[in-house]
N, CA and C atoms as a LAMMPS dump frame, in Angstrom:
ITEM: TIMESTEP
0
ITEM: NUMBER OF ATOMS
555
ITEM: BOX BOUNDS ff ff ff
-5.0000000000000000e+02 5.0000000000000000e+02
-5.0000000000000000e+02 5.0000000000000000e+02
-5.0000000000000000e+02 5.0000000000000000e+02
ITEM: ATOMS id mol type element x y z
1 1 1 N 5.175 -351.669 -28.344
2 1 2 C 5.768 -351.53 -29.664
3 1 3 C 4.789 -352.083 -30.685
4 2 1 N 4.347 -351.374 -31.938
5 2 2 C 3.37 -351.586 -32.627
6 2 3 C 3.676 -353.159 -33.631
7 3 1 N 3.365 -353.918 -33.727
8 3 2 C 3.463 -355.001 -34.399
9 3 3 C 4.378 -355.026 -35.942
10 4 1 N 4.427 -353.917 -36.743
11 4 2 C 4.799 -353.182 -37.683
12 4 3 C 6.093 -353.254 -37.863
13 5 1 N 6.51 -352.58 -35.916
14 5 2 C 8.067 -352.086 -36.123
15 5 3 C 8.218 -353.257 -35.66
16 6 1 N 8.429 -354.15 -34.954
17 6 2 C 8.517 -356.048 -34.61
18 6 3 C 8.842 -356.749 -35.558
19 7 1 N 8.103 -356.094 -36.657
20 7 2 C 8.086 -357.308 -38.16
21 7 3 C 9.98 -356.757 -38.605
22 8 1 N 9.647 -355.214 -38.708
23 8 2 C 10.774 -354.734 -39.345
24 8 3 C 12.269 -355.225 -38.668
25 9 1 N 12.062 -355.251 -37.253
26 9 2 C 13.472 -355.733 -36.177
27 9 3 C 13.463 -357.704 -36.85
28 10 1 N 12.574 -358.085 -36.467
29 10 2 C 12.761 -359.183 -36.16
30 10 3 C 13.153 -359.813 -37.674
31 11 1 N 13.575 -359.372 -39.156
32 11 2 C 13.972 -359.627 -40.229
33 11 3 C 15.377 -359.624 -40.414
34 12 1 N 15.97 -358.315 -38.865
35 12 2 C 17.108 -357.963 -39.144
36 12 3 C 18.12 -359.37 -38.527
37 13 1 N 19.133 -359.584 -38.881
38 13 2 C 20.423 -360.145 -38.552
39 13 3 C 20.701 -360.11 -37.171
40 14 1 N 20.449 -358.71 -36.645
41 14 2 C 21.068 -358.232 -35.47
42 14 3 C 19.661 -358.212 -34.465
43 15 1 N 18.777 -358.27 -35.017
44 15 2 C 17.598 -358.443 -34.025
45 15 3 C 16.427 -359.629 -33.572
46 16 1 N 16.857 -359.841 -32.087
47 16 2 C 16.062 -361.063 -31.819
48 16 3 C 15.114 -360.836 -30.728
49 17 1 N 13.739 -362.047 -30.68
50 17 2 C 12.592 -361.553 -29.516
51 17 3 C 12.947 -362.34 -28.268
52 18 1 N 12.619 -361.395 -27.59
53 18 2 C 13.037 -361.588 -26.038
54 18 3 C 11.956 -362.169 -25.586
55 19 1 N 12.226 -363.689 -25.163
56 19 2 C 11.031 -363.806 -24.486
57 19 3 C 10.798 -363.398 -23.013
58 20 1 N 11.812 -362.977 -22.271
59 20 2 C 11.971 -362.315 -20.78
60 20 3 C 10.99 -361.229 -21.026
61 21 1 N 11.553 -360.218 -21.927
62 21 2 C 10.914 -358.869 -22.098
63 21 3 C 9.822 -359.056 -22.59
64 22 1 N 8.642 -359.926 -22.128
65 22 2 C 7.316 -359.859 -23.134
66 22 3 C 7.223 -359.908 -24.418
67 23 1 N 8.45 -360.821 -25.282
68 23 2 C 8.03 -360.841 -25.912
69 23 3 C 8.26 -359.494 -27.512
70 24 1 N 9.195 -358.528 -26.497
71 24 2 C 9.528 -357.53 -27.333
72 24 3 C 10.991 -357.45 -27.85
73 25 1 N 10.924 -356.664 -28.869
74 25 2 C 12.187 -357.202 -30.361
75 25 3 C 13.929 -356.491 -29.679
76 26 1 N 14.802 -357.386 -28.979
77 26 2 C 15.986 -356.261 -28.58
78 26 3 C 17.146 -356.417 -29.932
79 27 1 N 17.579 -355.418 -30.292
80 27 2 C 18.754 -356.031 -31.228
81 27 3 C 20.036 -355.977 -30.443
82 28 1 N 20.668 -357.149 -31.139
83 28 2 C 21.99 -357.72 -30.947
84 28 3 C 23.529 -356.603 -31.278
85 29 1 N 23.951 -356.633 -30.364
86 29 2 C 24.984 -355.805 -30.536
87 29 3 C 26.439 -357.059 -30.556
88 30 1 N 26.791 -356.997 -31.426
89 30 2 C 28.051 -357.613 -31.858
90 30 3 C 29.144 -357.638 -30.522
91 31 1 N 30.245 -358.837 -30.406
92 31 2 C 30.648 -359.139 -29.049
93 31 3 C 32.037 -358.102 -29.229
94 32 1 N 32.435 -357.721 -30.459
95 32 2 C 33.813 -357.196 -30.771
96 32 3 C 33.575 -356.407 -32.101
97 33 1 N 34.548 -355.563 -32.184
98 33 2 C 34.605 -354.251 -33.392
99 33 3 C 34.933 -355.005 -34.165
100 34 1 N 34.892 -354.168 -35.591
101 34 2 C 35.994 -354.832 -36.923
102 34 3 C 37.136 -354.116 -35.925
103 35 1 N 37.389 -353.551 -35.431
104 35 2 C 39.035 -353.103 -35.54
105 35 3 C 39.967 -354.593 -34.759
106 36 1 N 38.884 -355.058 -33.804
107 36 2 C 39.146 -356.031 -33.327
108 36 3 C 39.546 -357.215 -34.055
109 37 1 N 38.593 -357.747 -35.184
110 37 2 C 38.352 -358.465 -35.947
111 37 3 C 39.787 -358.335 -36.593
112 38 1 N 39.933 -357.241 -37.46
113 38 2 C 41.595 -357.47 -38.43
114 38 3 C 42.636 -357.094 -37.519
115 39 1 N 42.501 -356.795 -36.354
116 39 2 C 43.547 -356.434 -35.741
117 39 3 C 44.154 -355.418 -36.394
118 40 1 N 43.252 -354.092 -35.839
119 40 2 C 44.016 -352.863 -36.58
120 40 3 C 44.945 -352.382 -35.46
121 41 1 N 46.176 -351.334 -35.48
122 41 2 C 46.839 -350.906 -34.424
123 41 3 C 46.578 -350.002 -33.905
124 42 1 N 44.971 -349.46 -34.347
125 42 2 C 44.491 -348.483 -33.628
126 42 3 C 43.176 -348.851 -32.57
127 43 1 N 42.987 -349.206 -31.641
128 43 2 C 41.664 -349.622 -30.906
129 43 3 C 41.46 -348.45 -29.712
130 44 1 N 40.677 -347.498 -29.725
131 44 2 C 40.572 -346.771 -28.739
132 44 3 C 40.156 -347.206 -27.815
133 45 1 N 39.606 -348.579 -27.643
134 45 2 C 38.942 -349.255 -26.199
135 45 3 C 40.174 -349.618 -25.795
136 46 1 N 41.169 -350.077 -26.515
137 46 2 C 42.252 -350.991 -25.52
138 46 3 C 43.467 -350.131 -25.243
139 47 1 N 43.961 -350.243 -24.223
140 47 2 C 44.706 -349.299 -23.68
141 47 3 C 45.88 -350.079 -23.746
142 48 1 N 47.391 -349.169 -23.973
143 48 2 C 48.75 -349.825 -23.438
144 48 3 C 49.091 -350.778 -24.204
145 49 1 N 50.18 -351.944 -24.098
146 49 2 C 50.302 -353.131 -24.504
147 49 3 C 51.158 -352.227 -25.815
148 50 1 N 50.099 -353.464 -26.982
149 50 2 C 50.083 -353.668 -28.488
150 50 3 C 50.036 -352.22 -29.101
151 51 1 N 48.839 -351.436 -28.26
152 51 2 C 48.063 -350.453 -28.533
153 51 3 C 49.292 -349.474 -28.847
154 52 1 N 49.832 -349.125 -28.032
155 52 2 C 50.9 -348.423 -27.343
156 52 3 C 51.876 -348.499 -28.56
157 53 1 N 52.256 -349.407 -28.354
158 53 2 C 53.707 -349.816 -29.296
159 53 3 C 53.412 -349.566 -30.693
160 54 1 N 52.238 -349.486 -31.767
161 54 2 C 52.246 -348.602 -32.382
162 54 3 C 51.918 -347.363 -33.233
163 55 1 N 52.013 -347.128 -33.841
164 55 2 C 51.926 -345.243 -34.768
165 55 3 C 50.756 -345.299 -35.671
166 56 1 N 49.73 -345.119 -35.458
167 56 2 C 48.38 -345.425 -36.657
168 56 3 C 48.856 -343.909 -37.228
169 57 1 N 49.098 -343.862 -38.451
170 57 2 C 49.282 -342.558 -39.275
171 57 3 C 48.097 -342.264 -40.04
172 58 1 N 47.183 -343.372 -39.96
173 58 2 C 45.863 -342.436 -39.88
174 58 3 C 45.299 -341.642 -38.996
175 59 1 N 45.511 -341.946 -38.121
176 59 2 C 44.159 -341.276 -37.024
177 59 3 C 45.761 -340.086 -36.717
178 60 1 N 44.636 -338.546 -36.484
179 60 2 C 45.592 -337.204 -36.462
180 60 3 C 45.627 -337.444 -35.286
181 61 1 N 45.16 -337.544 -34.596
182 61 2 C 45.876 -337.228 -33.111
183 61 3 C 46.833 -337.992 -32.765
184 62 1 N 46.963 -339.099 -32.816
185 62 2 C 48.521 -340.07 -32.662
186 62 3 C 49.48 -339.715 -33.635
187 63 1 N 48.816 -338.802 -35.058
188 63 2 C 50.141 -338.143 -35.753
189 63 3 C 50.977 -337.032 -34.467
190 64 1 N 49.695 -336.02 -34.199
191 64 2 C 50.227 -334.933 -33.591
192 64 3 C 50.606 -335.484 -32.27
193 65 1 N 50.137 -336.334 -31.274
194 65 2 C 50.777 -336.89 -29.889
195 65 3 C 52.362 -337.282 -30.542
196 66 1 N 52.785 -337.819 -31.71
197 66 2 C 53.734 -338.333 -31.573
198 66 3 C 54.547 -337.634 -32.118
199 67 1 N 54.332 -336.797 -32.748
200 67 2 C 54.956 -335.439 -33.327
201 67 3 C 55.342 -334.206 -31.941
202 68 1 N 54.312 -334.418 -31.419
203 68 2 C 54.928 -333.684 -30.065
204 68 3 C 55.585 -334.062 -29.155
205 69 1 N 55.906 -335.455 -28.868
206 69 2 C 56.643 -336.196 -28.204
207 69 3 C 57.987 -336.323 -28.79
208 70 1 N 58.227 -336.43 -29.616
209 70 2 C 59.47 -336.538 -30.783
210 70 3 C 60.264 -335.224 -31.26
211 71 1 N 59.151 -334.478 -30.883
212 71 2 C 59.854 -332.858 -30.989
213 71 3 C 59.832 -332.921 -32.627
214 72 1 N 59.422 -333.69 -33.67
215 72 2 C 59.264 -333.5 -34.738
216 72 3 C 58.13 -333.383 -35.81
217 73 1 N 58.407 -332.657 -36.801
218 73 2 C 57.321 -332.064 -37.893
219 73 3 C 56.715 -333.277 -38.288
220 74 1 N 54.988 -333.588 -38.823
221 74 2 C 54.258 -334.436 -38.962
222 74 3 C 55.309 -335.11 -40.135
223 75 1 N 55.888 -334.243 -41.112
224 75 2 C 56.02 -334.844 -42.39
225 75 3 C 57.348 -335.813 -42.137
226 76 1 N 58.028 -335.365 -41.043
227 76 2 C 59.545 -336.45 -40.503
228 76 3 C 58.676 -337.475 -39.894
229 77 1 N 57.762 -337.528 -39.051
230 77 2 C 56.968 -338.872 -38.511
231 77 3 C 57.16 -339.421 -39.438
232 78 1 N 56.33 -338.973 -40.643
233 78 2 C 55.907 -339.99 -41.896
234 78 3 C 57.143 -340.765 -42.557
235 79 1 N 58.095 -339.515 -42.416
236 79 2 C 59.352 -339.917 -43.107
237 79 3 C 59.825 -341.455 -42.359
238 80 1 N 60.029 -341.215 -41.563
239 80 2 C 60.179 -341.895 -40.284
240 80 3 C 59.939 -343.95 -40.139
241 81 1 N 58.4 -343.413 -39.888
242 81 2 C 57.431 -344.261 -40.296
243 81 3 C 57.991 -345.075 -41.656
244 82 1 N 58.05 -344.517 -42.361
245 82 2 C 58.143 -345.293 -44.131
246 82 3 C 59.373 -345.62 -44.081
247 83 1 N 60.509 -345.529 -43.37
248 83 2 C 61.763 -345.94 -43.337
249 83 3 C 61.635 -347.023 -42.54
250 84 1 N 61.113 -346.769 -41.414
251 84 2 C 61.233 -348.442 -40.093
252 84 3 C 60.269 -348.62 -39.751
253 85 1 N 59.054 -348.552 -40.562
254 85 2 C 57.954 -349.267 -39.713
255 85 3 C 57.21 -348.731 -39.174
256 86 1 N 55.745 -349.097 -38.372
257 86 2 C 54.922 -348.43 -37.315
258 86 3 C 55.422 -348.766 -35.781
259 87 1 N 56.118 -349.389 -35.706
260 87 2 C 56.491 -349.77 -34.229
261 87 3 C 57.426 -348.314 -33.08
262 88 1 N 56.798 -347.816 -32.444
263 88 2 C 56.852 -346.926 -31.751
264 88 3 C 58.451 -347.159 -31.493
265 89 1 N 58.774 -347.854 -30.598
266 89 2 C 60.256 -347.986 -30.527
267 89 3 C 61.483 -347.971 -31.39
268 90 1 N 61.143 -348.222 -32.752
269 90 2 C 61.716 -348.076 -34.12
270 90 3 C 61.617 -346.99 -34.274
271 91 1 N 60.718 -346.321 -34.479
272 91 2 C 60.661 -344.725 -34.809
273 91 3 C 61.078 -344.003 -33.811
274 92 1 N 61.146 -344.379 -32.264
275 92 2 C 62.065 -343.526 -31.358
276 92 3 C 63.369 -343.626 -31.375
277 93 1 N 64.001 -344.915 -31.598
278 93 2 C 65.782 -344.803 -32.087
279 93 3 C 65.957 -344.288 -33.49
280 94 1 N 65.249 -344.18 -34.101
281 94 2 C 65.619 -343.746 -35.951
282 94 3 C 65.717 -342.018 -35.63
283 95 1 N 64.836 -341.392 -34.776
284 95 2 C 64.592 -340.106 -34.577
285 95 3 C 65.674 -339.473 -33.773
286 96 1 N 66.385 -340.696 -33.21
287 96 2 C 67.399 -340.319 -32.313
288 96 3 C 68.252 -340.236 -32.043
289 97 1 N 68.31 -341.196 -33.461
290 97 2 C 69.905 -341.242 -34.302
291 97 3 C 70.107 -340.16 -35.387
292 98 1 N 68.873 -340.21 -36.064
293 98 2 C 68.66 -338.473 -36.824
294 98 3 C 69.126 -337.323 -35.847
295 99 1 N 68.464 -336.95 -34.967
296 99 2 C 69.14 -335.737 -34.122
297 99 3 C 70.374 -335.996 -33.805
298 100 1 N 71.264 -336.651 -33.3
299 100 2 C 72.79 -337.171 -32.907
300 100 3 C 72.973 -336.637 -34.05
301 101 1 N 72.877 -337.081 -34.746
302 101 2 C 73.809 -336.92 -36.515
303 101 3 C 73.739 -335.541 -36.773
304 102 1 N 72.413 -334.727 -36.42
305 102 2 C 72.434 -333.392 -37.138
306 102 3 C 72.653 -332.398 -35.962
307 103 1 N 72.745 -332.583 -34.734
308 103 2 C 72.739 -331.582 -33.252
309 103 3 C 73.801 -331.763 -32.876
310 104 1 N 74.784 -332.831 -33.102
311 104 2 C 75.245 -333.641 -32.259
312 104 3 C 76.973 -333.382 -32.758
313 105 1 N 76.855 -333.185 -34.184
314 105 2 C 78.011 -332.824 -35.051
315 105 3 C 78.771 -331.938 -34.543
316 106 1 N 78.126 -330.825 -33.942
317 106 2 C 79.271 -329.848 -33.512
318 106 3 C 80.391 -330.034 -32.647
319 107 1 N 79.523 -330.593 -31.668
320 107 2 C 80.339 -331.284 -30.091
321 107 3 C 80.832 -332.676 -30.124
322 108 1 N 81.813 -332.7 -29.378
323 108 2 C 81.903 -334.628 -28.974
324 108 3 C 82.132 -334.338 -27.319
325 109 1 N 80.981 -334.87 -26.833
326 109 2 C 81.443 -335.62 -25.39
327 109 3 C 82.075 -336.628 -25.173
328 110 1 N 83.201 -336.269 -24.658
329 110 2 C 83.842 -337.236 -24.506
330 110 3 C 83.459 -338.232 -23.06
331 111 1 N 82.984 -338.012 -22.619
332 111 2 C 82.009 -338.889 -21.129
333 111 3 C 81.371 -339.796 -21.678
334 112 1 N 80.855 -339.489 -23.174
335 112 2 C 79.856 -340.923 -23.371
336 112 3 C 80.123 -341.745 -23.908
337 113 1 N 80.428 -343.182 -24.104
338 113 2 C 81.173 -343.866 -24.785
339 113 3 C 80.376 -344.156 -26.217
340 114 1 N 79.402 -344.01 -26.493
341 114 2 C 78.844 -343.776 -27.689
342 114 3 C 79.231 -342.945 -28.392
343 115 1 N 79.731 -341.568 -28.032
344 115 2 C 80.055 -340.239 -28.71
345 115 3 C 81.269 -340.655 -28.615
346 116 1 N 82.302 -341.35 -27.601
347 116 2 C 83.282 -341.752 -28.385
348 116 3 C 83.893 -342.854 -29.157
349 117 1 N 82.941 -343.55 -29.547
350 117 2 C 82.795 -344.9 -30.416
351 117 3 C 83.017 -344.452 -31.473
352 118 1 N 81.876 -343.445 -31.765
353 118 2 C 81.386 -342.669 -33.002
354 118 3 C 82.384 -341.755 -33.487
355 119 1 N 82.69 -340.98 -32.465
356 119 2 C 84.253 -340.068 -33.53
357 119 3 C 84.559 -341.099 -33.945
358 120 1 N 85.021 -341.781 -33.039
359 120 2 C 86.499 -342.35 -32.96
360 120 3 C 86.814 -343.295 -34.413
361 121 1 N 85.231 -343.777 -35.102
362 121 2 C 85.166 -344.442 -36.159
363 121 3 C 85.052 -343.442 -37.08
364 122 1 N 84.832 -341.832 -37.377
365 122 2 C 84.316 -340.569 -37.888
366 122 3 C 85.472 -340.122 -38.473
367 123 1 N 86.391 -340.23 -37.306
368 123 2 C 88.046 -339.934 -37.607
369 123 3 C 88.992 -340.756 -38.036
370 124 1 N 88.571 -342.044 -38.422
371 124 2 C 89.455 -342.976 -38.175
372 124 3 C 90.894 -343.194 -37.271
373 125 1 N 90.238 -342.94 -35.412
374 125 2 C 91.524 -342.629 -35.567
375 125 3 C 91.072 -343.522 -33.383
376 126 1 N 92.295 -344.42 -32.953
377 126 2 C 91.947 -344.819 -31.454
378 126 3 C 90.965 -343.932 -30.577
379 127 1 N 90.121 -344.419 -29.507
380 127 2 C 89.801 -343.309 -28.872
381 127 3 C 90.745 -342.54 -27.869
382 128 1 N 91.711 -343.011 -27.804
383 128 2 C 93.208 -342.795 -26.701
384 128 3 C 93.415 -341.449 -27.692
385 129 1 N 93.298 -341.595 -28.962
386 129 2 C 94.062 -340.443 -29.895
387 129 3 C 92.888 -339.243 -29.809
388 130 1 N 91.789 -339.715 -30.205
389 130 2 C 90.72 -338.887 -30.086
390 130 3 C 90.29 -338.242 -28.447
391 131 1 N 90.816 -338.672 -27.068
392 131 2 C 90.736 -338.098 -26.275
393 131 3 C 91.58 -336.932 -26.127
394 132 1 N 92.856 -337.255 -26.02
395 132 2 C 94.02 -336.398 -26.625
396 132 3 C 93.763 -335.409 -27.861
397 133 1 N 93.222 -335.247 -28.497
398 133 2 C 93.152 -334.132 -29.606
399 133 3 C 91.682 -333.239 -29.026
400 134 1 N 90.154 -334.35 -28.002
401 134 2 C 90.043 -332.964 -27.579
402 134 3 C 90.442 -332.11 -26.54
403 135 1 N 91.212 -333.142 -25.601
404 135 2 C 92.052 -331.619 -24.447
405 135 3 C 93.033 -331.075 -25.219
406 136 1 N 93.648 -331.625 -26.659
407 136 2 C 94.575 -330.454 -26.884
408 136 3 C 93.759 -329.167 -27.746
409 137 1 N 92.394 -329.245 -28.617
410 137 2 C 91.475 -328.185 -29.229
411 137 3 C 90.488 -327.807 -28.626
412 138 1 N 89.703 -328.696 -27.986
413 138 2 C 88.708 -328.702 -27.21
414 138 3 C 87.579 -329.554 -27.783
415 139 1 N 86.211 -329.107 -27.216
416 139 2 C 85.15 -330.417 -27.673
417 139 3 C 84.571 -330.209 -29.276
418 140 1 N 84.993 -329.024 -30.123
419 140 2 C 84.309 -328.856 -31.269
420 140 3 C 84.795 -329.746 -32.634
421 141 1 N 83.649 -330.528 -32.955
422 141 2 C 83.84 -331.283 -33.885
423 141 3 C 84.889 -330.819 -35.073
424 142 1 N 84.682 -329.714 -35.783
425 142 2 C 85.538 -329.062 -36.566
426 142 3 C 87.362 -328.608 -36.463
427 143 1 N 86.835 -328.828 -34.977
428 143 2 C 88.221 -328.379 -35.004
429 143 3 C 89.511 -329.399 -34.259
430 144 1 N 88.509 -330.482 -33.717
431 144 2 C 89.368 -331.834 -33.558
432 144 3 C 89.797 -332.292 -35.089
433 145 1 N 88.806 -332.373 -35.758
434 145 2 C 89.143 -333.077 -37.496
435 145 3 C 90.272 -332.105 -37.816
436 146 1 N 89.755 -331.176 -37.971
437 146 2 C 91.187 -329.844 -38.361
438 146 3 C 92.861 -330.329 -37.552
439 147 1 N 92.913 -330.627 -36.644
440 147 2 C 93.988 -331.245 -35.795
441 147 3 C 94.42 -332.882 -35.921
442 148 1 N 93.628 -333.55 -36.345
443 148 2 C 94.046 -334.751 -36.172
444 148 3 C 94.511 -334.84 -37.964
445 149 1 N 93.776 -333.912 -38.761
446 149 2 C 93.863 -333.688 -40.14
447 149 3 C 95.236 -333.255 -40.006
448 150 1 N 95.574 -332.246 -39.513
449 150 2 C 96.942 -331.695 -39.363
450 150 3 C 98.101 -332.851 -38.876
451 151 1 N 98.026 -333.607 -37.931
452 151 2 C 98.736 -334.226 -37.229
453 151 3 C 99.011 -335.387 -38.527
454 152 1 N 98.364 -335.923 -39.093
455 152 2 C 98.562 -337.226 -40.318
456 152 3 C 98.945 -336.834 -41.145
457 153 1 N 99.012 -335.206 -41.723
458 153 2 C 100.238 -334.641 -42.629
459 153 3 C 101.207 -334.324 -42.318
460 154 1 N 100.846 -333.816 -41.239
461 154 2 C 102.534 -333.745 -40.321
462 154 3 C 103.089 -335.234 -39.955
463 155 1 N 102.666 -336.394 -39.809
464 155 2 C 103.148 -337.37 -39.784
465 155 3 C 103.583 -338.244 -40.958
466 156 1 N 102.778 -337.928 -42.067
467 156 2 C 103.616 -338.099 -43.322
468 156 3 C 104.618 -337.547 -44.104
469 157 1 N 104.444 -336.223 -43.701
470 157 2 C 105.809 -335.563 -44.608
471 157 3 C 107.021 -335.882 -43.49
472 158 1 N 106.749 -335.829 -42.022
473 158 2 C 108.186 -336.803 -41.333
474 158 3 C 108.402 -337.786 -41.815
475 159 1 N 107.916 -339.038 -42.366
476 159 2 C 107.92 -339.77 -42.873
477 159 3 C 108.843 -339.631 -44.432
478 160 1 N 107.677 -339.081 -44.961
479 160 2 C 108.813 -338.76 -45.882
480 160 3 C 110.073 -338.167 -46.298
481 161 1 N 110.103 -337.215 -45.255
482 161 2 C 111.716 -336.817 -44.751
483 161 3 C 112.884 -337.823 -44.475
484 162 1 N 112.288 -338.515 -43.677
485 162 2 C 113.092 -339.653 -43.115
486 162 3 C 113.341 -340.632 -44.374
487 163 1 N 112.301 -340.93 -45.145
488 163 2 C 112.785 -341.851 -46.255
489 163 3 C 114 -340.773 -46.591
490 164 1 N 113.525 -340.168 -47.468
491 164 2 C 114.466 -339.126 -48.044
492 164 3 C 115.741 -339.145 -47.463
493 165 1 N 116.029 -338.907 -46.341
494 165 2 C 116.918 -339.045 -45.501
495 165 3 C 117.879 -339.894 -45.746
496 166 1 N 117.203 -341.377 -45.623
497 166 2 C 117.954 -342.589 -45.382
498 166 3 C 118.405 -342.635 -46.891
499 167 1 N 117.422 -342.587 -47.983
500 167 2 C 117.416 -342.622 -49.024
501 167 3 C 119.187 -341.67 -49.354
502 168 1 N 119.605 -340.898 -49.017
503 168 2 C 120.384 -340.028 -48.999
504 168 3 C 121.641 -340.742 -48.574
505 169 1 N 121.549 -341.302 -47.726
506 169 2 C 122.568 -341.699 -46.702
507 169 3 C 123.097 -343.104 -47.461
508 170 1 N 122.402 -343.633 -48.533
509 170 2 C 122.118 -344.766 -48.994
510 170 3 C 123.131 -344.726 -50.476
511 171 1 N 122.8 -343.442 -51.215
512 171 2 C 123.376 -343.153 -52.349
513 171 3 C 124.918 -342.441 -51.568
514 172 1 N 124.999 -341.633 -50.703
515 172 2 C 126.445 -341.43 -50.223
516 172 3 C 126.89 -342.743 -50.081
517 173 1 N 126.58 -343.803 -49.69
518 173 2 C 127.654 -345.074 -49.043
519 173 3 C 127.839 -345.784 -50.448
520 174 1 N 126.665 -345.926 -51.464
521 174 2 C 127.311 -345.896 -52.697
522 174 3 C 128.43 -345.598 -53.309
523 175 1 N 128.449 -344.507 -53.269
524 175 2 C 129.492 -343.293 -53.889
525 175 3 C 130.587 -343.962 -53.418
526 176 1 N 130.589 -343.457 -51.717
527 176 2 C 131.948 -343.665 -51.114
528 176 3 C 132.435 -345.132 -51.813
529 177 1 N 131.802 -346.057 -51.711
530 177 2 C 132.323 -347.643 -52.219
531 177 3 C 132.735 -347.346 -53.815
532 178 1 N 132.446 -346.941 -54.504
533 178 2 C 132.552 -347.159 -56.124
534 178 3 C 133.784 -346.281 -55.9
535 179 1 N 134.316 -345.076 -54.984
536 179 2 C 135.683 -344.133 -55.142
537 179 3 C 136.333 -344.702 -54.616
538 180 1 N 135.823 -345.812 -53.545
539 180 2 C 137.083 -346.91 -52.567
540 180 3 C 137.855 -348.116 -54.226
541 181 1 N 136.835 -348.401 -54.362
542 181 2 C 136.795 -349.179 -55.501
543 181 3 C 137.945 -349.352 -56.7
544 182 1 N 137.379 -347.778 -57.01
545 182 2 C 138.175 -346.989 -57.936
546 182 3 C 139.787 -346.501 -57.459
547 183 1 N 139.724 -346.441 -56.3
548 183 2 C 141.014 -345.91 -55.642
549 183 3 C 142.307 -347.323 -55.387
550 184 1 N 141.336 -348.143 -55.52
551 184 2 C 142.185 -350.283 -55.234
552 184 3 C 142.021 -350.326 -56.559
553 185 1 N 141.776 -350.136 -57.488
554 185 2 C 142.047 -350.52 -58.802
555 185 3 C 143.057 -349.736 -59.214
């Protein structure tokens, strides 16, 4: 190596003389990345762990890996993302409570006790009541509400019959007393 390029290495930061190697200039390669350094959540050397757990929405390919894993459009990741965070597991229950809510509306299984937690708070109404209304319509969301909707007007205007009723029965025993009344005077 010509004496020249020696001068030029051996000025640098990163370059020191070997005295093993005769004497010739090796440069220093740093022990760790910046990504290392700030602890970014993207490190392509490190595998799993930290790495794993979460969503760099810079780098495209962990947009599109996680967009294809999620079954969803880059711009819901983001959505996603900006609602709960980069943490992979956050963005897999937020995505999964999004689909329930929008796939999930039509049907109620009644097998899962989540789906019947969820009517059952949807309808305001026991899950004992909500099992019963779907063997009497069946499993479609629309048309359990339509029935249990039906059943709480039909249970109020009995209601109000029955006042009415008594209410009735109330002003006759009136009557009768004020003509008993009238009849001893």
């Amino acid at each position: 190596m010509p004496i020249a390029a020696q001068s030029r290495f051996v000025d640098s930061p990163q370059a020191r003389i070997c005295p093993a190697a005769g004497g010739r200039v090796r440069l220093r390669v740093p022990d760790s990345s910046p990504r290392q350094e700030h602890g970014m959540a993207d490190n392509k050397k490190k595998r799993g762990g930290a790495d794993a757990a979460l969503i760099a929405m810079s780098e495209a390919y962990e947009v599109a890996y996680w967009s294809k894993k999620l079954k969803i459009t880059p711009a819901q990741l983001k959505a996603a993302v900006k609602t709960v965070g980069h943490s992979a597991r956050k963005v897999e229950a937020y995505i999964g409570e999004q689909k329930h809510k929008a796939a999930d509306r039509a049907l109620i299984a009644i097998t899962q006790p989540h789906e019947v937690r969820y009517w059952s708070k949807k309808f305001k109404v026991t899950p004992a009541k909500l099992k019963t209304a779907v063997a009497a319509v069946g499993h479609s969301s629309k048309n359990v509400g339509a029935y249990l909707a039906k059943k709480k007007t039909t249970k109020k205007a009995v209601k109000k019959a029955a006042k009415k009723k008594t209410a009735k029965k109330k002003t006759a025993k009136r009557t009768l007393k004020k003509a008993s009344k009238k009849k001893a005077a």
